[in-house]
N, C-alpha and C positions, 0 to 999 in steps of 0.2 A: 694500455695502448703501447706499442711497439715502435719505437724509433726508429725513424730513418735517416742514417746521416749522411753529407755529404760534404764535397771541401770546396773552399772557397776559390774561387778563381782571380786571381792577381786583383782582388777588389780595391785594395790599397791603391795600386797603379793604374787600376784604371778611373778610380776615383779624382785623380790627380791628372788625367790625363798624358799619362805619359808611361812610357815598358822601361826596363832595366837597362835598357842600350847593352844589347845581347853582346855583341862584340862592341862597343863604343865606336862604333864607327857611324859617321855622318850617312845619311840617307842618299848616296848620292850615284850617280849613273855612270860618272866616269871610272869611282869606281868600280863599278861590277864588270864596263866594260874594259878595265885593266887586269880583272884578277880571269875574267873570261878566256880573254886573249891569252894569259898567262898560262892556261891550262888547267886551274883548280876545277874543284867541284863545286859546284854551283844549284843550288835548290829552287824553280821556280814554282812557285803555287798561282793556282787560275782559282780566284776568290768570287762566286756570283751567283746568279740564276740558269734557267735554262738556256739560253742565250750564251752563255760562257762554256756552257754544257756541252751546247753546239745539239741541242736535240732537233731533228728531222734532218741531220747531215748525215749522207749513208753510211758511212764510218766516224763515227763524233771522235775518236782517236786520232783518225788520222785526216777527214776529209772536213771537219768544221775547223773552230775559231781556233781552239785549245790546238789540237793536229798540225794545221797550217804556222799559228805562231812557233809549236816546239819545233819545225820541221828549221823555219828561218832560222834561229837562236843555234842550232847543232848545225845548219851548213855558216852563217856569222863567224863561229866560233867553233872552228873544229878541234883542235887542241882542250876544247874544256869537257869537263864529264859534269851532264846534269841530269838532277832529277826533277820533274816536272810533277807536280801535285795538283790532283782533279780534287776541289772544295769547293763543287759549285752545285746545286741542286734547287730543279726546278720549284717554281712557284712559289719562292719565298724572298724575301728582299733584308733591308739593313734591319728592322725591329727582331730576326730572329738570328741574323749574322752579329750582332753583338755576341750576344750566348753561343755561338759557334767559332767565333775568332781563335779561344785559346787551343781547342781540344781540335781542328781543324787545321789550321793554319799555323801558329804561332809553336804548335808543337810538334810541326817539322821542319823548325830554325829556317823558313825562307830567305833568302839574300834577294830577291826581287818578288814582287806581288800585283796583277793587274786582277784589279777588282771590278767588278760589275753592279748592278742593284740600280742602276738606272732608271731602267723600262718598269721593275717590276717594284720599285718605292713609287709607284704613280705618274700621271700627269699633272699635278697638283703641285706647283713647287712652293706654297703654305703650308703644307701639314709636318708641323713644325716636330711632333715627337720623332718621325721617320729620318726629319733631315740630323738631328740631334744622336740621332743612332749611329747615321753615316759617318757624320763628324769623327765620333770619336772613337770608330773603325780608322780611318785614317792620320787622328792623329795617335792612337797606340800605335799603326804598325809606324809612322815614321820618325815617335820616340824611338820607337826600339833601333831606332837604324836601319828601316828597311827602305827601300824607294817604293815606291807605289805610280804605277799604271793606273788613273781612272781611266774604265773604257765604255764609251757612251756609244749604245748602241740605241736601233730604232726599232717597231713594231711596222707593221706592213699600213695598219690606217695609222697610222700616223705618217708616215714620212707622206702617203701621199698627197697631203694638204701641207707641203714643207718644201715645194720646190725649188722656190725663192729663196735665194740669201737670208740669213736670220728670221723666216716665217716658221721656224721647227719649235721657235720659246713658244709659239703662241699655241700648238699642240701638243707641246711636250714641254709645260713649265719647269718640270723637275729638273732641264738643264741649266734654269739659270742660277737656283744656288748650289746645285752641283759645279758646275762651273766655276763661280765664287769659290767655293774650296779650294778649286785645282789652283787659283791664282795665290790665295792664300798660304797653303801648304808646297806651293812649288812641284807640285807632282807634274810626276809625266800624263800626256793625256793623248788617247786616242778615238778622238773623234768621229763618228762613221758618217755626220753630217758636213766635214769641215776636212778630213783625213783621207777620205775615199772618192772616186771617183762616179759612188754610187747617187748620188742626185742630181749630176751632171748627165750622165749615162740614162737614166730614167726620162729626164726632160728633153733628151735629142731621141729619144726612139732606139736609140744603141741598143735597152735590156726596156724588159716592160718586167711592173709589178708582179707579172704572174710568174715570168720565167723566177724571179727572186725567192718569190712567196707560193712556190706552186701546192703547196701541202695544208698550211692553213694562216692566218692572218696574225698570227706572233710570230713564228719559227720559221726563216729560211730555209732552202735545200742548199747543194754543196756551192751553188753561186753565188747567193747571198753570204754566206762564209767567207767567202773569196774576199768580199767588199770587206767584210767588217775585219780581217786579217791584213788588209792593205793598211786600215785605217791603224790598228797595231802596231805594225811596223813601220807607219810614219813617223807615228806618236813615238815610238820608243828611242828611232834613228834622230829625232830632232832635239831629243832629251841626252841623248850621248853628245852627240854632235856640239849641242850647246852649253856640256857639262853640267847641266839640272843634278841641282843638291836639295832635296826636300826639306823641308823646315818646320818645325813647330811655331804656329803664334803664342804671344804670350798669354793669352786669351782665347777663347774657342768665339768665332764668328759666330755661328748660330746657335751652339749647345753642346752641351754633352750629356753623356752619363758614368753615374755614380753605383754606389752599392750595389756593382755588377756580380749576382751570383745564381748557379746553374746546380741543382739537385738532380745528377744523374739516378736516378734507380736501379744501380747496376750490383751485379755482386760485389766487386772491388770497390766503388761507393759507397755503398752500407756499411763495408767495414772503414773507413775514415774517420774521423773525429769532426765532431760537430764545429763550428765557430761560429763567433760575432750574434747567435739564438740563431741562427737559420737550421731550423727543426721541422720536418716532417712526419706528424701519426697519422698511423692509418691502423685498422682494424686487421690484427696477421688473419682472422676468421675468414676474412671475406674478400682480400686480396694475395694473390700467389707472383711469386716468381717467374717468368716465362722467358724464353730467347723471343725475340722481334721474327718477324715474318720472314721471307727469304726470298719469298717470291711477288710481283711486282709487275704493273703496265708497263715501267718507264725507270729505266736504271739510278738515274740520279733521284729517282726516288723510290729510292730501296731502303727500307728504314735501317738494318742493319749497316747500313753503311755511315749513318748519320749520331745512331745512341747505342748502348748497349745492349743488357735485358732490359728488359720493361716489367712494371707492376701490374698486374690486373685484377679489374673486379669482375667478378660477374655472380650473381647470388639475384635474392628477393628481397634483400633486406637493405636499407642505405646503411653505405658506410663511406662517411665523406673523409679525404683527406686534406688535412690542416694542415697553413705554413706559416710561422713565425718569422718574419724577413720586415727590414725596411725597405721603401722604395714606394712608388705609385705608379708602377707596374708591375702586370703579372705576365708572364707565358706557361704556355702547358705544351709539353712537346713530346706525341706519341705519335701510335699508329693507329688506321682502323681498319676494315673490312665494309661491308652492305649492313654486317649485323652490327654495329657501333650504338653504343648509347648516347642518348644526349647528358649533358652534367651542365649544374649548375654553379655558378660564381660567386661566392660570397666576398667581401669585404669588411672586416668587424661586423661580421652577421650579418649583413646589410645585403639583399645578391642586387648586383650589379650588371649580371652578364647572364645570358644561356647559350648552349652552342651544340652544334650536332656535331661529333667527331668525324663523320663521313663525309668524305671527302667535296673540299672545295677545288683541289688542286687536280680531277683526274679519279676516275672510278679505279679500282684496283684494291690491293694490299699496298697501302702507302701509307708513307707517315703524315700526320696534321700538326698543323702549328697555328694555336689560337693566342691572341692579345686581348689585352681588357687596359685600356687606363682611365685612374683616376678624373674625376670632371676636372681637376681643378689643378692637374698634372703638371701646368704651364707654370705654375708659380715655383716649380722646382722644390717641393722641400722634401726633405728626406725625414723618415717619420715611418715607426715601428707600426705594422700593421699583423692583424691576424686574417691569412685568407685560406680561404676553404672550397675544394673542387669538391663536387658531391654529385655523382653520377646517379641516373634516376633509373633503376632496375627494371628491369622487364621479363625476368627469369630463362632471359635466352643469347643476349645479346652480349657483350665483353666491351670495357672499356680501359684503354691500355697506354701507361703513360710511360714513358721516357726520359723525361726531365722536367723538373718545375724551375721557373727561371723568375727573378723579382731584379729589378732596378730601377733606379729613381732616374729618370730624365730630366734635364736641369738646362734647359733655356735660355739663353741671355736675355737680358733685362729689356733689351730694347725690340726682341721678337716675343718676350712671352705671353704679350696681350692678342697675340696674333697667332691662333693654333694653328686656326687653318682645316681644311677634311680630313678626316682619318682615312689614308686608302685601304680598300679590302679587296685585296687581290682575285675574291671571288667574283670580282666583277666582270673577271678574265676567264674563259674557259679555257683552262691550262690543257688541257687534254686536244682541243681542238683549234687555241688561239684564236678566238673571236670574241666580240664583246658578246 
């Protein structure tokens, strides 16, 4: 058997909950909007879904969320030179932006970050691995010294049972421990229910749902951008204004994670050094090398833009590949086609899971990202596991991974008896945004 190795990603630190304090500089607003004004360079990253994507904006560049905010920031601050960083890609939420923070975000040294994963961590504000993911998306980047932008955006049935004052928790629970964060962590936040003028406008007849949502019942056109870009710049103008310094708790509110590590399958991967046992075999007979696809429905879900090469199998014969990692999660993060195989999930020999790689997120060449956690995941323990993907051959089909990803989710004591629903984002037709 043929090892595959790959390196660990700041596991230490994110184990701990906290980054390196890239520059030791405090998380804070004022100053970014001191060194702005000043005229340095300034890095901003848009962290999320399709939603931050800005997909069904006629130019997501320039006419949605991402477009609209970089447009105000370069006329705010004309003196600063910035680079603005698209790391938002649809139909995935915080359980696979943990495994995406380093290689995405954090390794384009952002000096400010609005994050998203709102809408697409569910409506469900129990499902307690999701929120434990989010967590500790936010507090690595505001160890590190970053500020963070949450930005809470809405889906089209949901806002419209939300017209009233505070009736948006009760469609869209996922704001209220999202919420709780933002209080906790001090981040900036921009609200699209509290920020924008979009539920006021809706409920006088000003805009109607359709003009908003004319395309399909997730994703705006360029008006609904508008709102949720108001809601941005409130949020961020109220956070300078009132000199917002993010803060780490001493404690994580709901949870975090541990033994964060990401086995790209890439050439430059392979050649790395293994650590901590995070080892994958696979049979060189029956899996090759390949570049990721290139072509794509829906750009932010281009897989090459997300992993590197990918591994694939395709044969008559099984040949599962094994991972030696702690943790009581798994992810699997590739691409597929129509022709995808299904694989199955083993845990200590145990299978746990099956899944069709083809696509929950949108028919095309896109990448997939499947989860599996342990039953008993709440209790947080970290604990060496043997897991095993084993794709079930069909002598035509190709199954094609990109990264294998294990961390242990680790709960506070006082939510762990209380998981809550796993959301499955298939329960969204991301292609079409409707339930």
């Amino acid at each position: 058997m043929r090892k595959l190795c790959g390196t660990i990603l700041a596991a230490a630190m994110l184990a701990a909950g906290f980054g390196c304090g890239r520059r030791g500089d405090e998380a804070s607003f004022a100053t970014f909007d001191a060194r702005a004004r000043a005229g340095e360079s300034l890095t901003v990253a848009y962290f999320g879904c399709s939603l931050m994507w800005s997909a069904n904006a006629s130019e997501p560049n320039e006419t949605g969320f991402r477009g609209l905010m970089s447009r105000y920031l370069e006329k705010r601050y004309p003196k600063a030179h910035f680079r603005f960083v698209d790391a938002s890609v649809g139909g995935t939420g915080a359980m696979l932006g943990v495994f995406r923070l380093e290689r995405d975000v954090l390794s384009k040294q952002p000096d400010l970050v609005l994050l998203d994963f709102a809408c697409n961590d569910g409506w469900d504000g129990k499902a307690l691995a999701t929120t434990c993911c989010y967590e500790s998306i936010v507090r690595r980047l505001v160890g590190d010294g970053i500020p963070v932008m949450q930005m809470f955006f809405t889906f089209r049935f949901w806002i419209e049972g939300a017209f009233e004052p505070g009736a948006e928790i009760a469609v869209h629970q996922r704001l209220v421990p999202y919420r709780r964060l933002a209080e906790a962590y001090a981040t900036g936040v921009g609200d699209v229910y509290r920020d924008s003028p979009l539920v006021a406008d809706l409920k006088s007849g000003k805009t109607t749902l359709d003009d908003v949502w004319p395309i399909d019942g997730g994703h705006p056109a360029d008006l609904g951008y508008r709102y949720f870009a108001e809601a941005g710049i409130a949020g961020f103008e109220r956070a300078v204004r009132e000199g917002t310094v993010c803060r780490v708790p001493e404690k994580p509110v709901f949870g975090t994670v541990a033994d964060v590590q990401r086995l790209d399958l890439s050439r430059k991967e392979r050649k790395g050094i293994c650590g901590n046992g995070f080892v994958a075999d696979a049979n060189p007979n029956s899996w090759r090398r390949a570049l990721t696809y290139r072509t794509s429905l829906w750009y932010d879900g281009l897989s090459s833009r997300w992993m590197d090469d990918v591994l694939v199998f395709s044969g008559t014969n099984r040949a599962p590949v094994v991972v030696a990692a702690a943790g009581n999660a798994l992810g699997v993060f590739g691409e597929a086609d129509e022709n995808a195989l299904t694989a199955a999930i083993l845990c200590d020999g145990e299978k746990i899971a099956d899944f069709n790689a083809y696509h929950n997120a949108g028919k095309g060449r896109l990448f997939f990202w499947r989860d599996v956690l342990l039953k008993d995941y709440a209790k947080g323990e970290s604990a060496a596991h043997q897991w095993t993907i084993d794709p079930v051959p069909d002598g035509k089909g190709e199954f094609r991974i990109g990264a294998i990803c294990t961390a242990t989710i680790k709960p506070e004591a006082e939510f762990a008896g209380d998981a809550g629903s796993d959301f499955d984002i298939s329960a969204i037709d991301h292609a079409r945004g409707v339930k």
